[in-house]
C-alpha positions, 0 to 999 in steps of 0.5 A: 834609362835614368834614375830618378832621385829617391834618396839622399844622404846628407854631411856636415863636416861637424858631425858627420854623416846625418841619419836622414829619413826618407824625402829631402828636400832642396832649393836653390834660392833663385830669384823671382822675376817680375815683368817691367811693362811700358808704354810698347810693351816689355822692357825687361824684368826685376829680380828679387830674392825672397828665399834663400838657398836650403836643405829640408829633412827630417832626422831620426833621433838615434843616440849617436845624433849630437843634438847640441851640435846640430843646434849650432850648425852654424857656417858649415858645408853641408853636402848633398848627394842623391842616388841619380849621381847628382851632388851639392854643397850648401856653403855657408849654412846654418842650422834654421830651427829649434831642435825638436824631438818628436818622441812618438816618431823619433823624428826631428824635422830640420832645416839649414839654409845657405848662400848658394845651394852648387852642383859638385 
């Protein structure tokens, strides 16, 4: 029977393993595809890219958590791995947002986005 993801576990070479919080999020960054119509019907298709490759958590605040390094993340490999056996790198990411602490919740919610988001 096979399992269905659940968890993540989530690695920069930076800093380490991340405390991440239940429900990772991940896509690929593929492109979105139009149709291209003539005068006999379908002649193709355009492809666009409106969203690039990214990883979304949320990270609790423990006192181990550098902060000032998560701020800079800036190309690194972060890898992915989740409890069905399956595992990615994000290669060339960078750390998206602001960091931002949530004190009633010791949340801090982030996202890095890459290049291409691969299966290892």
């Amino acid at each position: 029977m096979a399992i269905i993801t659940s968890r993540g576990t989530l690695d920069i070479p930076s800093m380490g393993r991340l405390p991440t919080q239940k429900g990772i999020t991940y896509g690929f960054g593929n492109p979105k595809r139009e149709p291209v119509m003539g005068d006999s019907g379908l002649l193709g298709h355009t492809e666009e890219y409106t969203d690039s490759a990214m990883i979304k958590c949320k990270l609790s605040d423990t006192s181990a958590l550098d902060k000032e390094k998560l701020q800079a993340v800036v190309d690194e490999t972060v890898t992915l791995q989740v409890n069905n056996g399956q595992a990615f790198t994000l290669n060339n990411a960078f750390m998206a947002d602001v960091v931002e602490v949530d004190t009633s919740s010791g949340d801090i919610e982030v996202t890095f986005y890459g290049s291409e988001l691969i299966a290892i």
